[in-house]
C-alpha positions in Angstrom: -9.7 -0.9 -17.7 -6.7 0.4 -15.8 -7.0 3.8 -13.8 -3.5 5.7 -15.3 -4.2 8.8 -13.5 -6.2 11.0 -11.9 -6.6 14.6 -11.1 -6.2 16.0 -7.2 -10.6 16.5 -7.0 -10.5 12.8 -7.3 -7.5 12.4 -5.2 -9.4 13.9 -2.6 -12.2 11.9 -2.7 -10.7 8.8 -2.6 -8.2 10.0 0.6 -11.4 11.1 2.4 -12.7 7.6 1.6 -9.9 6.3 3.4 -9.9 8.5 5.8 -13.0 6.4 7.4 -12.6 2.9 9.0 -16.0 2.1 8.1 -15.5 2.7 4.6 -11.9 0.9 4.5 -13.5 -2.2 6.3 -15.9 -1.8 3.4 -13.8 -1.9 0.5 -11.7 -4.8 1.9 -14.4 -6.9 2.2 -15.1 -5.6 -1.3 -11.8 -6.1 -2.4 -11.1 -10.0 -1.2 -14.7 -11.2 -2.0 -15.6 -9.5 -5.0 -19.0 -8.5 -4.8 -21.1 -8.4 -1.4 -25.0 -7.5 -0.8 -25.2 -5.2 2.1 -27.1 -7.3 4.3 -23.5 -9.2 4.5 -21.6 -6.1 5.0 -24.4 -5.1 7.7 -23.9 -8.4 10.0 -19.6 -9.0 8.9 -19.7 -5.5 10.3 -22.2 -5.3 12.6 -23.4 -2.1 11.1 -27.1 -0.9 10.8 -28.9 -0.9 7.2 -28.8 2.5 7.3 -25.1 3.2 8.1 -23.9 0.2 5.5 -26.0 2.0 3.2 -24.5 5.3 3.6 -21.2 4.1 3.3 -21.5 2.5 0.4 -23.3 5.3 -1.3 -20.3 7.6 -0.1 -17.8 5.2 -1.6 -20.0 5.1 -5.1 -19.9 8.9 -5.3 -16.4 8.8 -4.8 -16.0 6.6 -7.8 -15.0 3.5 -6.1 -17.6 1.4 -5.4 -20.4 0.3 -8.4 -23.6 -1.5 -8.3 -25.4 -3.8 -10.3 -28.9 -5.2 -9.2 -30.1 -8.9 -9.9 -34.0 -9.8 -8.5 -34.0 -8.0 -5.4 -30.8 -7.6 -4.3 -28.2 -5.1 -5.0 -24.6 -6.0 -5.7 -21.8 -3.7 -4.7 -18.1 -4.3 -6.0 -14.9 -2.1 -6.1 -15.1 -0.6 -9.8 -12.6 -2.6 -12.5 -10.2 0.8 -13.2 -9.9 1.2 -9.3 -8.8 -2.3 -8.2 -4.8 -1.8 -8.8 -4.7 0.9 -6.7 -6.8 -0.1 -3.7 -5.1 -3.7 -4.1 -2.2 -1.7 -3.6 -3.4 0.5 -0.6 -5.5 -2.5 1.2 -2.5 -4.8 0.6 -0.5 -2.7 3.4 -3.4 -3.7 5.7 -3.4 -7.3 5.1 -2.5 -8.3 8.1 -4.8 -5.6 10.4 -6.3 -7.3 13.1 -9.6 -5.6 12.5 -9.8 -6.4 8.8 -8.6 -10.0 9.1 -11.6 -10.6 11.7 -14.6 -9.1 9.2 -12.8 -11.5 6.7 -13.0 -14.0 8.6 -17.0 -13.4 10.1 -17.6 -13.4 6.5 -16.1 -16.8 5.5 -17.9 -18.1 8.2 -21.1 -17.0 7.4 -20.6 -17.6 3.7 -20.5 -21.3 4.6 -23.3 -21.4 6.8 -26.0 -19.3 4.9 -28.5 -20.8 8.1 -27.0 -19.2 10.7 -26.3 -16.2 8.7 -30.6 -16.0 8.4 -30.7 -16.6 12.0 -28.8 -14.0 13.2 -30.3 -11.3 10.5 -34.0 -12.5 12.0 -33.2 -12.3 15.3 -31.5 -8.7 15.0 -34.4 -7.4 13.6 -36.2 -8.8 16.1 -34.3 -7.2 18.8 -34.0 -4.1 16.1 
């Protein structure tokens, strides 16, 4: 499903979306990987539960951001009708400094899923 409008309400909620680094880094992360848990977006970002969390729920009440739970873990992923226009919008930012170093942190701890659990325990550790 494509998104072939929307009204100014909406307009404004997804502006104010990305009006927030946080919640851009978010949704590009989102955007080049799909789906992500937010324990990922928590150490990519190096962000506390509770401010991944409340960034995401802002970007699902905006209508740009869905989840779907398997087991214990919840998935979040840009929504299907909203991808053409945020691949248009994060596209311009392809080559951010910023955004190409959280892609890469991710990739990185993708392929080492060991040190990824290392560094989570030993932050909460510190925590």
């Amino acid at each position: 499903m494509r998104l072939k409008s929307f009204s100014l309400p909406f307009g404004q909620h997804l502006f104010k979306a990305l009006g927030d680094e946080s919640r851009v880094r978010i949704l590009h992360l989102l955007w080049r990987n799909q789906e992500m848990v937010v324990a990922d977006l928590e150490q990519v970002l190096d962000f506390t539960q509770t401010k991944t969390s409340r960034q995401l729920s802002y970007l699902k009440n905006a209508g740009l951001v869905n989840v779907r739970r398997l087991d214990n873990w919840m998935y979040y992923g840009l929504k299907d009708e909203m991808l053409d226009v945020l691949q248009q919008l994060l596209g311009y930012l392809e080559k951010d400094p910023q955004l190409l170093r959280d892609q890469q942190v991710y990739q990185t701890l993708w392929s080492n899923r060991e040190l990824a659990a290392y560094k989570l325990q030993t932050r909460q550790w510190r925590g």
